[in-house]
N, C-alpha and C positions, 0 to 999 in steps of 0.2 A: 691592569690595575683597577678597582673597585673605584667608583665615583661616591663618596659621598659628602653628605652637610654636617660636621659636630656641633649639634646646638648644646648649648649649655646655661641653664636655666639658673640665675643665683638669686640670692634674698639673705640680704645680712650677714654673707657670709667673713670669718675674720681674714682680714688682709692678706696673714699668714697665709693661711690655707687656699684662701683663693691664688697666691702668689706660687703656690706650691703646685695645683692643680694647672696654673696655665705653663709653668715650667715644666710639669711631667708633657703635655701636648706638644711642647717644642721639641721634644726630645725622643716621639713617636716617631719610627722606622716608617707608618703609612703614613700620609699625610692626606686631611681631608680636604677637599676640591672648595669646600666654604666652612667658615669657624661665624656660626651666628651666638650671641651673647644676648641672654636675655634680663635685662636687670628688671628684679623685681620687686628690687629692696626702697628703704628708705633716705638712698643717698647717704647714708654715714660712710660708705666707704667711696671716695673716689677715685675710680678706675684708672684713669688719663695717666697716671705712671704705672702702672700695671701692665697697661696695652702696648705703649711705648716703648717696653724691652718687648714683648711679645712682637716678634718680625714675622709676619705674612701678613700675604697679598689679599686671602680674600675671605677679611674678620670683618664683621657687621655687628656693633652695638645697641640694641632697641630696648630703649629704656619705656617702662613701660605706666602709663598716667597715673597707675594706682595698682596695690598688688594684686595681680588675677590670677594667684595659686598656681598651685603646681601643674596642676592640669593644662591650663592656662596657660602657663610658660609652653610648656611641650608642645602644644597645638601651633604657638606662633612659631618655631622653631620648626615644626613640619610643614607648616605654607610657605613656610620660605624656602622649603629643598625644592620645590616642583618635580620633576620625576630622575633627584637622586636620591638615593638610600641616605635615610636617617639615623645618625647615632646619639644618640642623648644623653648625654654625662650630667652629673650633678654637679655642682663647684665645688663641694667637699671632698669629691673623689679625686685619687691619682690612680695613673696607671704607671705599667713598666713601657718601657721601649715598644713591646711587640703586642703589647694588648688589642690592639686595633687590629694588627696583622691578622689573630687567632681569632677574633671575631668574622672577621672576613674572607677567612679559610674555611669556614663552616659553610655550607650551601644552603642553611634554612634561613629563612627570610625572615626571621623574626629570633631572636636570642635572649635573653637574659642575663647578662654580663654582672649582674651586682645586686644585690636584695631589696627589693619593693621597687624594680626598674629604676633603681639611682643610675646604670648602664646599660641603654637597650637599643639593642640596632634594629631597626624596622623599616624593611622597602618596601615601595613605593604601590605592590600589587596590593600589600598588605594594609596599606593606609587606606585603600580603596575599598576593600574588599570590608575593612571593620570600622572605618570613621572616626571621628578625633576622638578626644579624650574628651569625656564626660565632666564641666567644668563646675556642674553642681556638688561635685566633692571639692568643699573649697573650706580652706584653704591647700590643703593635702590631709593626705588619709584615706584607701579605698577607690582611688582614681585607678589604682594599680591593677588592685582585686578586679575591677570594674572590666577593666582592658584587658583581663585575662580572660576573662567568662566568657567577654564577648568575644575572643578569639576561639575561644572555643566552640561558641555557638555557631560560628562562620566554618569551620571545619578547617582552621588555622593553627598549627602546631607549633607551640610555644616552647623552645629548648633551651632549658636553664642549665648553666655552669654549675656544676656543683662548688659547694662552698666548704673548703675547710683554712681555719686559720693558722697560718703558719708562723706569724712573725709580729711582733708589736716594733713598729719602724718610730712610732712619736707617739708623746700624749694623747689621747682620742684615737687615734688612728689604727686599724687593725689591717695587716696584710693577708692576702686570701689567695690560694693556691692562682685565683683568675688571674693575679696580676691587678688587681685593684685593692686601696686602700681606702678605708672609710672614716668615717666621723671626722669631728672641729667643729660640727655645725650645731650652736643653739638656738635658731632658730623658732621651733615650734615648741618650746617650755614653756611652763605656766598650765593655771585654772585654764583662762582662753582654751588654749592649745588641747588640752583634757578635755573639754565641752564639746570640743570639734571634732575630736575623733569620736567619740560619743552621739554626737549628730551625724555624721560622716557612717559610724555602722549602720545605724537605725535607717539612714536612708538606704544601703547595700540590701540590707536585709527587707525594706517592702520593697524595694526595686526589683529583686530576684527572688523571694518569696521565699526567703530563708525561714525558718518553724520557730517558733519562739522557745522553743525548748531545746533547739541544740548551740551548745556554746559556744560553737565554732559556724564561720560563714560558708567557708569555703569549704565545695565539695555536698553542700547541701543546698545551692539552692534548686528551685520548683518548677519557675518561669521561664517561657524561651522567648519572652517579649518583654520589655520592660513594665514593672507596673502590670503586668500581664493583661495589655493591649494590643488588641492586633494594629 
């Protein structure tokens, strides 16, 4: 049986959907060795009836002093596995039953379970071998892009699920051949929200020396050092 941590990273998410996403976990065929929660929100929702039907042994809630983005989330979430495999769900997502299982059937060390790593399993060589997550993409935006480059810069094979949608199970929510559903989450709306991804490319792009004349990031950048310093 595979040992792992499911962190799961939230921020404002609605009750519903958070209530939905810890009920698909309860309902997981595998079950993770530690369930760490990382709140990152502003307290409008509180958890403490949430958790309370949520039965297991070994959930840890760290609420966090102020919100340190996404990246952020996921890095605390990985200090906290120490050397078990890391799976990182977002609070928007559900799985089915055996999600976990078909991640964990796979022998590559690194997966892509869900779109912009909302579900990524990454062990323990592999946290080594590429280092946390780059927390200057903040709030989210590009944290993803960031982690993929450099997985690839380390000679790290990233094996993504393919995505197709098969089912609309509830409002927002799309189901996807993986066995994960997505959206609920407003989160990141608004001006704000726009400005930051906007700041969030612009930093991708001097980071990795993307050309200002191609439109797209990825697959073009230049640099195999950040800033391109040794």
């Amino acid at each position: 049986m595979p040992r792992f941590l499911l962190g799961i990273p939230r921020c404002n998410e609605p009750s519903a959907i958070f209530a939905e996403t810890l009920a698909a976990i309860q309902a997981s065929t595998l079950v993770p060795e530690r369930v760490v929660i990382v709140d990152n929100g502003d307290r409008a929702l509180d958890m403490r009836d949430h958790l309370s039907m949520f039965d297991f042994d070994g959930l840890k809630l760290i609420r966090t002093q102020r919100n340190i983005g996404c990246a952020g989330a996921w890095n605390v979430a990985c200090k906290e596995a120490g050397d078990l495999s890391v799976l990182l769900l977002n609070a928007d997502l559900t799985v089915v039953p055996d999600t976990f299982e078909k991640l964990y059937a796979h022998p590559g060390p690194t997966i892509v379970g869900a779109h912009a790593f909302g579900c990524i399993r990454i062990d323990p060589e592999i946290r080594t071998k590429v280092g946390p997550f780059d927390e200057e993409f903040y709030p989210a935006y590009f944290e993803d892009a960031d982690y993929r480059y450099r997985c690839k810069l380390a000679g790290v094979e990233i094996i993504e699920w393919e995505f197709k949608e098969v089912a609309i199970i509830s409002p927002g929510r799309a189901m996807f051949s993986t066995g994960i559903a997505h959206g609920g989450s407003t989160n990141w709306q608004g001006q704000w929200s726009q400005d930051r991804y906007l700041a969030n490319r612009q930093r991708y792009r001097d980071k990795w020396g993307v050309p200002a004349n191609e439109a797209s990031e990825m697959g073009f950048e230049t640099f195999t050092q950040p800033f391109n310093k040794e």
